[in-house]
Each structure stands twice: as C-alpha cells, then as structure tokens.
N, C-alpha and C positions, 0 to 999 in steps of 0.2 A: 371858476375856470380862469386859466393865466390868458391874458391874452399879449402877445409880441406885437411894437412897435416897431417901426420900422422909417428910416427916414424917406418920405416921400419924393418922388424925383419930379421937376419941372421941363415941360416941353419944350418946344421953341416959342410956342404961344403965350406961355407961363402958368398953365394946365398943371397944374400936381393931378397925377395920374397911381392910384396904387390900387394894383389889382387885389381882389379879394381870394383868399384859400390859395387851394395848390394850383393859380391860375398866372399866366406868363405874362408882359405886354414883350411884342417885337417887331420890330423893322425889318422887313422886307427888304433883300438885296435887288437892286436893280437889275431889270431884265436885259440881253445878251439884244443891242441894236443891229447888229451885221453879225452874218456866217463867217466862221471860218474860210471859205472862198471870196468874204467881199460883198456880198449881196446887200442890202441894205432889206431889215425888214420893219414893215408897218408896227404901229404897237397892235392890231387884232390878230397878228400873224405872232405875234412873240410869247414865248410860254411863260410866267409869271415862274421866278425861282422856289428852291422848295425850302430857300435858306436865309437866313434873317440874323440878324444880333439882337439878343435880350435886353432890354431896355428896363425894365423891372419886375421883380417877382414878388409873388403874395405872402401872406404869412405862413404858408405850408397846412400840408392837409390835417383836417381834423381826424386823428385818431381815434380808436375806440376807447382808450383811457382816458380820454380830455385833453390828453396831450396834439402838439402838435409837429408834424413830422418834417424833416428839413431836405428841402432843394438840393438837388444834383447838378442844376447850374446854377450859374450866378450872374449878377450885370454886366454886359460886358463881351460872355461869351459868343459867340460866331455856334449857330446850330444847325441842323437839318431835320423840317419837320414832314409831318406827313401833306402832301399836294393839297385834300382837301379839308384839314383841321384849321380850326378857330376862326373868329369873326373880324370881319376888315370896319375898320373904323378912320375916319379923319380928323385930325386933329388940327386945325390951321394948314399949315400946308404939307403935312406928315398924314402918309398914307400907315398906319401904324396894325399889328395882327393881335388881338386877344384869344388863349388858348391853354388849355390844360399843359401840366407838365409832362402829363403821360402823352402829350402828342408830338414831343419830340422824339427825333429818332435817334439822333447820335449830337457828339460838342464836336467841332472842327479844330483840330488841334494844330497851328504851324508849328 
C-alpha cells in the first residue's frame, strides 16, 4: 500500500500537527464582540462562528482499492462548517478545530 507524505505544518508553539486520513486541522474565525446596533456582548452571550481557515489536511480518505482519494480544499482556504462538527483542541495559545472533510459545508470564495 503507497502511503503519501506530506510536509507537516508548525504551530505557533512549534507543534508539527498533521492530521491523519480524510481529517481537516482548522482555526476558528473569531466571534462577532458588538451587534450591529453597538451593544457590546459578554463572550457567554456570543455565538462561536461556523467558519474557520484550514490549517492542514490529511493524507485523504482510504479508498476501497488502497488507493487514497484527494481533498476538495486545501491550506489556506476560508470554509464553513457544520455548528456542531469536529473536536476543539489547544495548542499553546491556538484554540485550533479537528474534523472530517465531510463536515464542511462550503470554500468561501472572495
């Protein structure tokens, strides 16, 4: 069975991080501190976004031929996932998300 290398990416901590399979790592977009009217809200009042940047992807899914299948995003990309997919992890001071590739929803394209 071939297996794909892949160059591993370094944290801020200097964590080499490389997720396994068709498994995502991603950064959380910071949450929205004031309303559009000005309010200021608490962070228990504020909704955690459902949107992050990829930070690194796995070697892709193990196929039924041994093969292994390739990523619809990449490093880099801005996505939108599902509210309550994948696992919250810290890393040094990086609040970081681990998650399938099927639990994103869409690439944000400007």
């Amino acid at each position: 069975m071939a297996t794909a290398t892949k160059k591993q990416k370094k944290s801020k901590a200097g964590t080499k991080l490389q997720p396994l399979g068709d498994r995502v790592v991603l950064r959380r977009e910071e949450s929205e501190e004031q309303t559009a009217g000005g309010i200021l809200l608490p962070n228990s009042a504020q909704d955690k976004p459902a949107r992050g940047e990829i930070v690194s992807v796995g070697t892709g899914r193990l196929l039924d031929d041994g093969s292994r299948g390739t990523f619809q995003v990449e490093v880099g990309d801005r996505v939108i996932f599902s509210s309550y997919a994948g696992e919250m992890f810290k890393i040094g001071d990086q609040e970081l998300l681990l998650m399938r590739e099927d639990d994103i929803l869409a690439v944000i394209e400007d």
